[in-house]
N, C-alpha and C positions, 0 to 999 in steps of 0.2 A: 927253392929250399924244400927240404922232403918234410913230411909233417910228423909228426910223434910216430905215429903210429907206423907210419915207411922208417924211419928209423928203428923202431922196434922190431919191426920183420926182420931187416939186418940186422941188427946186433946182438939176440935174443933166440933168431933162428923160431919165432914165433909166426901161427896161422890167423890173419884178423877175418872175421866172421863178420861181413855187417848184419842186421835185423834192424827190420821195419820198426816205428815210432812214431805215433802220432801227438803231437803234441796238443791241437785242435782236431779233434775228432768232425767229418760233416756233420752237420746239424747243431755244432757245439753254438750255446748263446755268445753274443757279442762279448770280447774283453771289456772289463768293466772299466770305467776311466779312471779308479784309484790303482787297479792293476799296471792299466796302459802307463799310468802315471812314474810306476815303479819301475818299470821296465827301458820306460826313456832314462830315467835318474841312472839306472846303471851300465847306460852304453857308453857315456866316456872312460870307465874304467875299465868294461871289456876290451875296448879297442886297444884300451895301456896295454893288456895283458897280449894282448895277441900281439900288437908290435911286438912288446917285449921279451915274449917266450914264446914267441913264435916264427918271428919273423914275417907278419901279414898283417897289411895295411886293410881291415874290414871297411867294409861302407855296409849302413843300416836300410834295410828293406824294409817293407812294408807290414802291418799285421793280417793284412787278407788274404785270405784262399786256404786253401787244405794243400800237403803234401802229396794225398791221395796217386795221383801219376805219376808224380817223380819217384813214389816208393816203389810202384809197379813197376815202372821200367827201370828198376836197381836191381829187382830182380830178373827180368829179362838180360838186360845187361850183363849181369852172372852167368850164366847160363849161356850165355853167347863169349865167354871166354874175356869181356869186357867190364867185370867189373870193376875194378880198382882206378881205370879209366875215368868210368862214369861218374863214380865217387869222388873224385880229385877235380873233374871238370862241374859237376852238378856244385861242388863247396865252391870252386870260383864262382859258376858265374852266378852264385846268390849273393854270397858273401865279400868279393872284390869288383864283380861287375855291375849287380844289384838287380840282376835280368828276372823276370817272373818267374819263377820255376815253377807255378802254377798253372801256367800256359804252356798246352800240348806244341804248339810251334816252338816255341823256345826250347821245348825236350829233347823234339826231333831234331833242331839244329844241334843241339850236344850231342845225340846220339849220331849224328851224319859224322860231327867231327871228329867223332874217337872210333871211328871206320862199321857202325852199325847202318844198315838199312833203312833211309827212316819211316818207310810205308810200312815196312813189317814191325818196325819199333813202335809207330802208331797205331796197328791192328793189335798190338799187344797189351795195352792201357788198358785196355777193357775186356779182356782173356782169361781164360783159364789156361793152367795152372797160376800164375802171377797174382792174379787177386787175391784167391784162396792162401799161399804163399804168405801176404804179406797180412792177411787178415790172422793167420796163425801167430805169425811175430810181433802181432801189437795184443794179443792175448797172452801171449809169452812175460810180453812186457808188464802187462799187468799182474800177473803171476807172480815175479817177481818183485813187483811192489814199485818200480819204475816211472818217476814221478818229471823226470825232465832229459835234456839231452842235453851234452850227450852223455851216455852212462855206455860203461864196460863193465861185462861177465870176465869172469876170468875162470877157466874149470867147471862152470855152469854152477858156479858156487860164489863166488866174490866179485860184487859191485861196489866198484869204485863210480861217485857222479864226477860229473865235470870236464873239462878239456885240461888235458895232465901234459906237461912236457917230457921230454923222451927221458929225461933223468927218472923223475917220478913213475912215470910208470916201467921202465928198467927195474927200478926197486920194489916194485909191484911183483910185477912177473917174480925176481929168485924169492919172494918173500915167497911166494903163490907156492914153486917147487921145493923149499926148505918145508912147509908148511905139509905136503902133501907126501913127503918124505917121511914123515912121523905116521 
């Protein structure tokens, strides 16, 4: 099943932009256990949501590690003509397969399997331009005021938070070009 957002590409004739997002910065202190606590409380309802308006069966992963690599080689992956690839297979294997995606082996096997190189994919984790890259997009994000994920710009002007189903955000976007028409 194609996800909101591939639906919107077709239907809308729309370009999705990803940016970087940190949701635990390195060095961020330990979630606190009233937080962790909140956080387990609302994954049976996630999971409702995402069967339900999404079609995908999630399995819950872990709270450890930084995103740090995998946001690097999203950009590399761009930039290699693979992103949308990466993106699609990086959501599986956290979210359906429940694979580390904090571990560079596990990266490199996603990046082997959507036809990247994985020695040059792992010489690029810790590279320039891709750092710099993604360090700009989580400053971005703060800029914006960007407090979770996932969140969409729309026109570099309207955030919507949340995971939207294609209906919803369809009515995003002609609101976005009615809106920008005026």
């Amino acid at each position: 099943m194609a996800s909101s957002l591939e639906q919107l590409e077709e239907s809308h004739d729309v370009e999705i932009e990803w940016h970087s997002y940190m949701l635990r910065p390195p060095g961020a202190g330990p979630i606190s256990p009233e937080y962790q606590a909140k956080i387990l409380a609302a994954r049976p309802r996630m999971a409702e949501i995402a069967e339900r308006d999404f079609g995908v069966e999630i399995n819950f992963n872990t709270f450890s590690g930084t995103s740090t690599a995998a946001l690097v080689g999203a950009k590399y992956a761009e930039a290699n003509g693979a992103g949308p690839a990466y993106h699609k297979a990086l959501m599986t294997a956290y979210w359906v397969e429940t694979k580390d995606i904090h571990d560079r082996v596990v990266l490199a096997d996603i990046a082997g399997q959507i036809g990247l190189d994985k020695e040059e994919f792992l010489n690029a984790l810790d590279s320039e331009p891709w750092t710099s890259q993604v360090t700009a997009d989580i400053d971005k994000g703060f800029e914006y005021g960007i407090q979770g994920v996932p969140g969409m710009i729309f026109q570099d002007k309207y955030y919507v938070s949340g995971a939207q189903t294609h209906e919803v955000l369809g009515n995003i976007v002609e609101q976005v070009l009615e809106k920008e028409k005026e």
